[in-house]
N, C-alpha and C positions, 0 to 999 in steps of 0.2 A: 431465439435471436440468431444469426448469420454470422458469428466469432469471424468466417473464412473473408467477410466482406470489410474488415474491420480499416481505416483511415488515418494517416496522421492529419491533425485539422490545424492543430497553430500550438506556437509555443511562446511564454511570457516568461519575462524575466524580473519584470513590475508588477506589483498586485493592479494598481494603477490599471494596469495596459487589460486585465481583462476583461470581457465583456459581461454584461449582465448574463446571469443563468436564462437559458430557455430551454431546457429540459434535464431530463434524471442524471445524474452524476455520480458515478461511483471511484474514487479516491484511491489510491493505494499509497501509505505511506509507511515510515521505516529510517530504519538507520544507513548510513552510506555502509554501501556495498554488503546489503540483505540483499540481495535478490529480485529488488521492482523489476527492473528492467525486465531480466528473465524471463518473470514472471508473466507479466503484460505482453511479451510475447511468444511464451506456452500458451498463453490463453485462448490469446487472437491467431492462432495457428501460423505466426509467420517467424521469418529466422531473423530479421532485423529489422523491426518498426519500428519499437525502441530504443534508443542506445545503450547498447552493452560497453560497459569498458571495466577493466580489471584495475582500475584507479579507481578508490576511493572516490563520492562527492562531485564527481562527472556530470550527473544531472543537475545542474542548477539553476533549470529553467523550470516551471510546470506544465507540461504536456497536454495537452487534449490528444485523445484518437475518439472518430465516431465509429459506432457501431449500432447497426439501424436506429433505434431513435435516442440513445443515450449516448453518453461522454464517459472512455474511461480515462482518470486525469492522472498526470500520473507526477507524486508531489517529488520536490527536491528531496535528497536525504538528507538527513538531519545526524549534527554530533561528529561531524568527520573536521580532525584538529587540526589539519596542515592548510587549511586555507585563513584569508585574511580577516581581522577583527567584523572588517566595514561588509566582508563578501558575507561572513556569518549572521550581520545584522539582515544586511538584504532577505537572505532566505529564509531568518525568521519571519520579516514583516510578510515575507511574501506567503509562508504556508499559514500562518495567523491570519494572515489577511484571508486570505481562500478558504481558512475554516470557521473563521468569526462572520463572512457576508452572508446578504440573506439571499443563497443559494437553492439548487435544487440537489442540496447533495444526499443523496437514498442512502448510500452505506459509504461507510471507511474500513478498508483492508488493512488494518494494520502487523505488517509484515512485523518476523523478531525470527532470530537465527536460532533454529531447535535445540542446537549446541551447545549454547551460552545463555549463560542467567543473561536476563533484560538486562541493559542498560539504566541508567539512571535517566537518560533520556526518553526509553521506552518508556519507563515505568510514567514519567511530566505525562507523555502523549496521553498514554491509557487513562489517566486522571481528568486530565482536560477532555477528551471523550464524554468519560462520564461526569463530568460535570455541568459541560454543557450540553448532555442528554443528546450525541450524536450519535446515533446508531452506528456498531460496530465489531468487525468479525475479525480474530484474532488467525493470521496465516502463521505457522511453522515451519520455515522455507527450509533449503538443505537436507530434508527428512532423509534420503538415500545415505547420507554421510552418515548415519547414526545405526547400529544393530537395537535388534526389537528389545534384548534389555534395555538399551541406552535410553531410549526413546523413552519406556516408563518411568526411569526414572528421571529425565528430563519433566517428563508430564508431572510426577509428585511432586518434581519442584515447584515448578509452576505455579502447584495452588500455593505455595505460601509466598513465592517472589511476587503473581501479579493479582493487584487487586481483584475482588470477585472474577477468581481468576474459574471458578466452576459454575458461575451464571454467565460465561460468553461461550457463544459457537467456534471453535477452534477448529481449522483444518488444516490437515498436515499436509506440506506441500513439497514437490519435487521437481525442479524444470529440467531435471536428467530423466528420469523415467516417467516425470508426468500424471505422478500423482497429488490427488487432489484436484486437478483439473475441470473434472466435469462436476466435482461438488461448488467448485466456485462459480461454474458457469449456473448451475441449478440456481444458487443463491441470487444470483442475478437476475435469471430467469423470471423467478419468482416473484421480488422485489419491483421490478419492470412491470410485469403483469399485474401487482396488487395495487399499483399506482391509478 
């Protein structure tokens, strides 16, 4: 796939407002101010497709970009507390809404900061994941911020904070050095191709 060709396509603020799926979708979701943005644009090779901002909960639209024949979507953050009751409902219904439809969604990247135990909201995500048998790849964003002890034992944690936390594909990722990169691009690759 052409990461370098990659498009912003439309952005939704209403589940409402988006259109039926007509091809592969791959998801990135997360807590406000993990790292999507970033991320989605370490990917797609560009310096600002996304929006980056260093405010919390910034994204509260969901995103489409194309990239040849798939959609990377890229969800609001979730759990970030200085917005309003009504703003918090919206963005539930709306990433619920985006992960309950009958989509064409391939995978969910579910970003979590290498740093810090999950969340309690991470922890809902990854359940609901596996509950309703969404296929899903667990991102490690911030990896550079961490020394290689740290890291391991951030990972040991891991297995006991997230559920079947040693039956999911985990990559460690970094949008300062850029690691991880080409493994999520492979995974994609792949997924795309096996479609």
């Amino acid at each position: 796939m052409n990461y370098n060709k990659a498009e912003f396509t439309a952005s939704y603020g209403l589940f409402k407002q988006i259109p039926p799926s007509d091809r592969l979708e791959f998801a990135f979701a997360g807590h406000s101010n993990v790292g999507k943005s970033s991320l989605i644009n370490k990917l797609l090779n560009r310096k600002a497709l996304a929006r980056v901002s260093a405010t919390p909960g910034k994204t509260s639209t969901i995103n489409f970009f194309t990239v040849d024949t798939v959609y990377i979507v890229d969800l609001p953050g979730y759990g970030y507390a200085k917005v309003s009751q009504s703003e918090k409902k919206r963005w539930a219904e709306l990433i619920e809404g985006y992960l309950n439809d009958e989509r064409e969604l391939a995978l969910v990247f579910q970003l979590i900061d290498f740093r810090h135990k999950p969340t309690a909201d991470d922890i809902m995500m990854i359940n609901f994941l596996i509950d309703s048998e969404i296929p899903f790849v667990i991102v490690l964003t911030k990896a550079d911020k961490l020394k290689k002890s740290e890291r391991e034992k951030r990972l040991e944690a891991f297995g006991s904070e997230i559920p079947c936390f040693d039956d999911i594909t985990v990559v460690q990722f970094s949008a300062e050095t850029g690691e991880g990169v080409d493994e999520l691009r492979a995974i994609i690759d792949d997924v795309a191709e096996g479609e």
